[in-house]
N, C-alpha and C positions, 0 to 999 in steps of 0.2 A: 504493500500500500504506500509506504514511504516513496520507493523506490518511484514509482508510477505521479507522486503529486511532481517527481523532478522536472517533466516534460511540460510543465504550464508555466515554468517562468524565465526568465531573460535576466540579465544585469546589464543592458547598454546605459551609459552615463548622456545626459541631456548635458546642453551647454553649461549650466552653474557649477552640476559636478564636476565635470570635466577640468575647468576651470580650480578648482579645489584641491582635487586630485593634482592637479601640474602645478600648483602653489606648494601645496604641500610637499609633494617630492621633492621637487626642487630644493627646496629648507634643508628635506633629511637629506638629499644625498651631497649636496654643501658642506654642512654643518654638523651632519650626529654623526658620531663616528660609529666604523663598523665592530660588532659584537666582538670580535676574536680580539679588539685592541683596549676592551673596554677595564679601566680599571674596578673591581668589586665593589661593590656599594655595602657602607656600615650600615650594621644592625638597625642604627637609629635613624636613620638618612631621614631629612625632611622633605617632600616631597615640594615642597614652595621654595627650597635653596636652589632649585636645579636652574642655570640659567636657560634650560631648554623647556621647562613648564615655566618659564615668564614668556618667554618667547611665543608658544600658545596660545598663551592668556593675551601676548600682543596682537597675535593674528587671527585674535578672534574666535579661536578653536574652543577653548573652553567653554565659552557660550553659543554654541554652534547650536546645540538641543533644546534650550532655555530660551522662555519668552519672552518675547521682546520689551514687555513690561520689568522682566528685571535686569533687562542689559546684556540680553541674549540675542542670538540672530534669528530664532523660532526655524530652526531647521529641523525637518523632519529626518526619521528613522533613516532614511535612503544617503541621506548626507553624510551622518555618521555612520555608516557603513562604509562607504566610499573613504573616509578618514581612517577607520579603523583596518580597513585593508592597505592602505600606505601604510601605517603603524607597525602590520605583520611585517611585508616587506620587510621591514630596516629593524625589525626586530626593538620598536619603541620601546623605555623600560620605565619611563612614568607612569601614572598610575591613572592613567585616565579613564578605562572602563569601571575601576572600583571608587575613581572619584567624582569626576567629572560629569562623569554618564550615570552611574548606578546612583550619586547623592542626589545629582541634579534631576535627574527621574522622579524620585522618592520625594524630593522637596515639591516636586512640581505637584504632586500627587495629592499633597496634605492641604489639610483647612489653610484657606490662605489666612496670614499673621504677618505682623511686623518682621518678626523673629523669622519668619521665614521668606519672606521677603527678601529680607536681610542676607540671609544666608544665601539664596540664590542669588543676588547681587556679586555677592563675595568670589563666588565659584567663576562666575565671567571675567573675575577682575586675578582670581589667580590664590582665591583661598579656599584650602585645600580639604573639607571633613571627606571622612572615611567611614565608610558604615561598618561596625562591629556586630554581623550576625551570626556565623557559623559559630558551632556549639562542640562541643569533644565528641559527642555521638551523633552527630548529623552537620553534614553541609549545609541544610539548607531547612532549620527546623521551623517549623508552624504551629502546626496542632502540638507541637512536643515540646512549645520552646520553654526554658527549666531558667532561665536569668528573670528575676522579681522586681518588680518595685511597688513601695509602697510608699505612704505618706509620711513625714516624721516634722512635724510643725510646721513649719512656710515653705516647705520644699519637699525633696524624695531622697529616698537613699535605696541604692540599687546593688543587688546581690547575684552573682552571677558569673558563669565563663567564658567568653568569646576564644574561637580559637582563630587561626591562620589568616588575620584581617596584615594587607596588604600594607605597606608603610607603617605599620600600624604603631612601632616602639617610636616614631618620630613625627607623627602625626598631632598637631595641633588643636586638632577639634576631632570629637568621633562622635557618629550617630549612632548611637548605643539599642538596641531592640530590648525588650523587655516585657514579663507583662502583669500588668496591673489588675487593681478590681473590675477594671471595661474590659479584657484580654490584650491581646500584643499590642505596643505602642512603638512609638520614638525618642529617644531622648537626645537631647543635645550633652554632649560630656566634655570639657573641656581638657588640656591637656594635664591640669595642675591642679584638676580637684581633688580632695580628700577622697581617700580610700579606692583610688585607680593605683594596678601592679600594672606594670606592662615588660614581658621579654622576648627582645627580639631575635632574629637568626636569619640565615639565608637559606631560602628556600630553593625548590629544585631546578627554577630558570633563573638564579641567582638574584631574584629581586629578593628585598629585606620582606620578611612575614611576623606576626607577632602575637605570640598568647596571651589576654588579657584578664585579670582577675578583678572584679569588683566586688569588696567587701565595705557592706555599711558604704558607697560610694555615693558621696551627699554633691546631689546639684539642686538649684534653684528651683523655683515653684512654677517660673515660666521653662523649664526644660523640656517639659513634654510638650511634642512639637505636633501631635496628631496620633489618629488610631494607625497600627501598622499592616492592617492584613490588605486591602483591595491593592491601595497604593506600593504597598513594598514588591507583591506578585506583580503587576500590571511593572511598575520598575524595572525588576529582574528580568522579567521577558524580553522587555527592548535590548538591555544589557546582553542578556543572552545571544539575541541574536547577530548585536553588536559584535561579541565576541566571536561568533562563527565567520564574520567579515573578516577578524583579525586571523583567525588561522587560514582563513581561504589566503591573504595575503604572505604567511608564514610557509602553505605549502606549494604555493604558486613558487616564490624564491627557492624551497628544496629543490624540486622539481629542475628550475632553471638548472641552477647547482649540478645536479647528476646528472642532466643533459648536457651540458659544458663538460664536465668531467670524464663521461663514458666517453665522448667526442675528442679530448685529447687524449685519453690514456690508449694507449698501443699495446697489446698484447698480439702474441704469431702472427706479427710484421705488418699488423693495421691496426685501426680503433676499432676500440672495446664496444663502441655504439654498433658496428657494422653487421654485427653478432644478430640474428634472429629473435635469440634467445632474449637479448639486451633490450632491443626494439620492442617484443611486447611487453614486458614489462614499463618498462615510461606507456606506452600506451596503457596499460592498465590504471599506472598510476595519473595519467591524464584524465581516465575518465572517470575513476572516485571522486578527483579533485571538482571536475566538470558536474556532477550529480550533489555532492555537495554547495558547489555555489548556485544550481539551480534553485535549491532545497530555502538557502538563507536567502538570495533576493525575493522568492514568493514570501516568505517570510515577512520581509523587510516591507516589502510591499503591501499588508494589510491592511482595512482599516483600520487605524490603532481604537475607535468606538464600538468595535465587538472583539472584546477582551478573551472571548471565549476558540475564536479559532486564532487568534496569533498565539495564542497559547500556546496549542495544537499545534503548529506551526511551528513556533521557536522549539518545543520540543522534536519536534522530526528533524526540523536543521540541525539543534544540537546533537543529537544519535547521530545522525549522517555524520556530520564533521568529526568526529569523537573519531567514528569507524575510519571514515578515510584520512585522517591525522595518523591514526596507529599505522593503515598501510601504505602512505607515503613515507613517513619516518621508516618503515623496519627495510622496505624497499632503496632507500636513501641512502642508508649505513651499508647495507650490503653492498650495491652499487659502489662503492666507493672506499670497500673495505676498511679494513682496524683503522686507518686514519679517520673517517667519518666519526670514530668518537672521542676523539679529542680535541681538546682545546683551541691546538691552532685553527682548527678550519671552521665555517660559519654551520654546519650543519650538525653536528651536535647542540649548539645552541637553539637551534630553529626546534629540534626534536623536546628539548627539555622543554618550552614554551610551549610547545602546542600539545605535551604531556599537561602541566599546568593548565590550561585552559580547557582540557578536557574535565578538570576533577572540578572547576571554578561552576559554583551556581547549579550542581547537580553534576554526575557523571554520564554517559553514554547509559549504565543500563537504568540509572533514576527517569531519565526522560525518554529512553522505548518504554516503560511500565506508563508513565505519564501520557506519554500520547497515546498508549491504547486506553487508557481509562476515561481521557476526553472523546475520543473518537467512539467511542462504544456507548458512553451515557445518554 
């Protein structure tokens, strides 16, 4: 059934994207250096020190999704995919699907408020919250979610464990999930309030990730920023499929990679590409790639006001991408044998990325269970 929605949809770019797309490149392939020369990024890293997320926020990118009312450019789903597949490409390492995208989502979602207002302002201008929802036993908890808050005089104090939230040891502001006597909400948590742990590390595409503990974690009375169930799902979704953009972008550049590679490497007195054997394989890996980006621009392309089939949607793009991420990467490495996994060359990094992004916001088999439970109801 997945397989069959791939033949209804297209990705050609209209003039704006187009335009977007060749702004953008242009920047990364200037200016961001490439993965293999990248110095490691600490534990704590602030996501707003980076002079490549000012640079964004100059060009407008971080307000790209965000209305125009709070200093956004009010660009649809379709834009930031087209962003987010240059992103893959060049193997971006800020944080802008879990910041920019996923807050700015979530913010747009909630009761409109000064406070949030505020905050979406912020995110166009280059300030950076981070949503802490993942839990030690779920990616992606709802009905299960186990972090509390309750009232404690003029404010809340919030009890709880966030795990693998992205920037998150260096992150300045976090939007904290929770749930209260109305069930799951939002909270705003500041970097510096009482009773927030946070430790960070490097995760498996070497961005910082971070475990966070709130004990007795007192914020203010105005924190709670809205309820969190319609608006955090409806969020995730766009994100999601945002994220399928970025690995079509990650495995389009593999892909190049080990066509370039079988094409120079000579084995019994010709290239490796010339090989039968060689050839279908890249064909195969073309046309996972191919069924995959069909899959995210139908996706991308919904009405975002029936919440109920992008759903549907983002989940079959995510499984597809999932599935043909695993077999462009294992096809990639082989291709280009023991060197494909290390360090020097850009294809191990693409493969650990687009590992990460599969586990990010549900895994491949969280979202085939998801999509057959919507598709069936």
């Amino acid at each position: 059934m997945i397989a069959k929605l791939a033949l209804e949809a297209a990705d050609d770019y209209d003039d704006d994207q187009r335009a977007l797309d060749d702004a953008v490149g242009r920047y990364l392939q200037e200016e961001y250096p490439p993965p293999a020369s990248r110095a490691a990024l600490p534990a704590d890293a602030d996501p707003e020190a980076s002079p490549h997320w000012r640079a964004f926020a100059g060009m407008g990118l971080l307000g790209l999704g965000l209305p125009a009312s709070a200093g956004g450019m009010d660009g649809g789903l379709g834009e930031l995919c087209v962003l987010m597949q240059r992103f893959g490409r060049h193997l971006v390492a800020e944080p802008y699907d879990a910041s920019a995208l996923l807050c700015g989502q979530l913010l747009s979602g909630l009761p409109d408020s000064e406070r949030t207002r505020a905050l979406l302002a912020g995110i166009a201008q280059g300030a950076a919250p981070l949503l802490a929802h993942a839990e030690p036993d779920s990616d992606w908890p709802m009905d299960g979610l186990r972090a509390t808050a309750r009232r404690e005089g003029d404010g809340w104090l919030l009890d709880g464990v966030k795990r693998r939230v992205p920037y998150g040891a260096g992150a300045r502001r976090l939007l904290v999930t929770a749930r209260d006597a109305e069930g799951p909400a939002v909270f705003l948590v500041e970097a510096g309030a009482a009773g927030l742990e946070r430790r960070g590390g490097a995760g498996l595409d070497g961005r910082p990730y971070a475990d966070i503990a709130l004990k007795n974690c007192r914020v203010g009375a105005d924190a709670r920023l809205g309820p969190a169930g319609a608006a955090l799902e409806q969020a995730a979704d766009a994100t999601r499929i945002a994220l399928c953009a970025e690995a079509l972008g990650a495995m389009q550049a593999l892909l190049d990679a080990t066509r370039d590679h079988v094409a120079a490497r000579r084995q019994f007195g010709q290239p490796l590409g010339r090989f039968q054997a060689v050839q279908h394989r890249l064909v195969d890996m073309l046309l996972a790639l191919e069924q995959a980006r069909s899959l995210t621009w139908l996706a991308a392309g919904t009405d975002p006001s029936d919440g109920r089939k992008r759903a549907r949607l983002a989940s079959a793009a995510k499984a597809s991408c999932g599935a043909a991420a695993r077999y462009i990467s294992q096809q990639g490495i082989q291709l280009h044998g023991g060197m494909g996994m290390t360090d020097e060359l850009a294809v191990g990094h693409y493969v650990k990325r687009l590992l990460a992004i599969e586990h990010t916001l549900g895994d491949t088999r969280h979202h085939l269970n998801r999509y057959q439970r919507l598709a069936t109801a």
